[in-house]
N, C-alpha and C positions, 0 to 999 in steps of 0.2 A: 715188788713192794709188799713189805708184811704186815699187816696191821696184828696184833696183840690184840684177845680178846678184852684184858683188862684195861687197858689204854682206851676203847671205842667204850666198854663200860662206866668208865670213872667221866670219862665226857657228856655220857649223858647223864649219869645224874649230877655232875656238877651244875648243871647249867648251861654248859657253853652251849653257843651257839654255832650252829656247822654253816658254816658260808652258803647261799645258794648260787647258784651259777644263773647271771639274768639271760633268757634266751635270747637270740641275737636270729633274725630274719633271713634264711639263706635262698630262700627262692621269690621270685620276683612276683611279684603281688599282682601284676597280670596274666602270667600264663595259669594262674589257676583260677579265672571265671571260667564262669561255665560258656561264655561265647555265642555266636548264633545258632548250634546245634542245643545248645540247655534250653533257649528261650524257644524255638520251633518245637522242641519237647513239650514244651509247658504250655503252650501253644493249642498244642495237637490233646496234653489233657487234659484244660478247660473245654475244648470243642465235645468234648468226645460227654464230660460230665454236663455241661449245659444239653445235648442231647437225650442224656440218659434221664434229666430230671424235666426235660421236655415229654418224654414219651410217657415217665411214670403219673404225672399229671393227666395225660389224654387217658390215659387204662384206669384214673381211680376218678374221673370225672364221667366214663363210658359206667362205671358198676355203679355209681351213686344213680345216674339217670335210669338202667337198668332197675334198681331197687325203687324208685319211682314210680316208673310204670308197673312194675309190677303192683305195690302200694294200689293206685289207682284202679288197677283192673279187679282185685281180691274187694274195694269197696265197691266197685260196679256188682259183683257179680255176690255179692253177702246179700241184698234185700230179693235179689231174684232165686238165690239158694235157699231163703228161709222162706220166702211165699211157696217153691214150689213142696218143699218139707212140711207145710201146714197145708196143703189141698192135694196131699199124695194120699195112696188110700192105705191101709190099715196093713195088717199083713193076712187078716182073714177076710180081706177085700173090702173092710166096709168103710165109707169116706171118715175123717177122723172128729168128733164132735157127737157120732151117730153109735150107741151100742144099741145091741139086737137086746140087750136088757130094758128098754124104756118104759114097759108097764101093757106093752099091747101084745096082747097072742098075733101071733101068723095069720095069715089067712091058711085054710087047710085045703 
C-alpha cells in the first residue's frame, strides 16, 4: 500500500478526520492482578516501613532525652563552675577581691 505524500498532506489540512480505531480488550481482566504474591509483597512492605518508622521514633526520642539530660547536668554544674571561678586564686596566688596594692606596706 502506497500512500502519496500529497494525498496524507491535502487531508490534513483539509480537515478530515482520520478514523481512530476503538481499542477492543484482548486479555482477560483477570490474569493480570497482581494475585496473592502482589498482596504478600505489599504485605511484607508495609511491615518492613511500619518497622523502619517504629525504630526511627525510638533513636529521635533516645537523642531528645540525651539532650535533656545533658540540658540538666550543664545547669547543675553552671552555679558550682561560677562559685568555684570566684574563690579560685589569682594567677600571682592571691585570693581574688585582695591586691597587694591596698594602701599597707609589708611587714619587712
Amino acid at each position: 500500500m502506497m500512500v502519496h505524500f500529497g494525498t496524507v498532506l491535502s487531508a490534513v489540512f483539509s480537515g478530515a478526520e482520520t478514523p481512530m480505531p476503538t481499542p477492543s480488550m484482548t486479555v482477560d481482566p483477570n490474569s493480570v492482578t497482581p494475585g496473592p504474591m502482589g498482596f504478600a509483597a505489599i504485605v511484607i512492605v508495609v511491615i518492613a516501613v511500619v518497622l523502619l518508622i517504629w525504630d526511627m521514633n525510638r533513636r529521635v526520642r533516645r537523642v531528645r532525652y540525651r539532650g535533656e539530660v545533658r540540658e540538666e547536668l550543664d545547669a547543675e554544674q553552671a552555679p558550682q563552675a561560677q562559685a568555684d571561678a570566684e574563690t579560685a586564686p589569682d594567677a600571682d596566688g592571691e585570693a581574688p577581691g585582695r591586691s597587694s596594692d591596698d594602701g599597707k606596706t609589708p611587714p619587712a
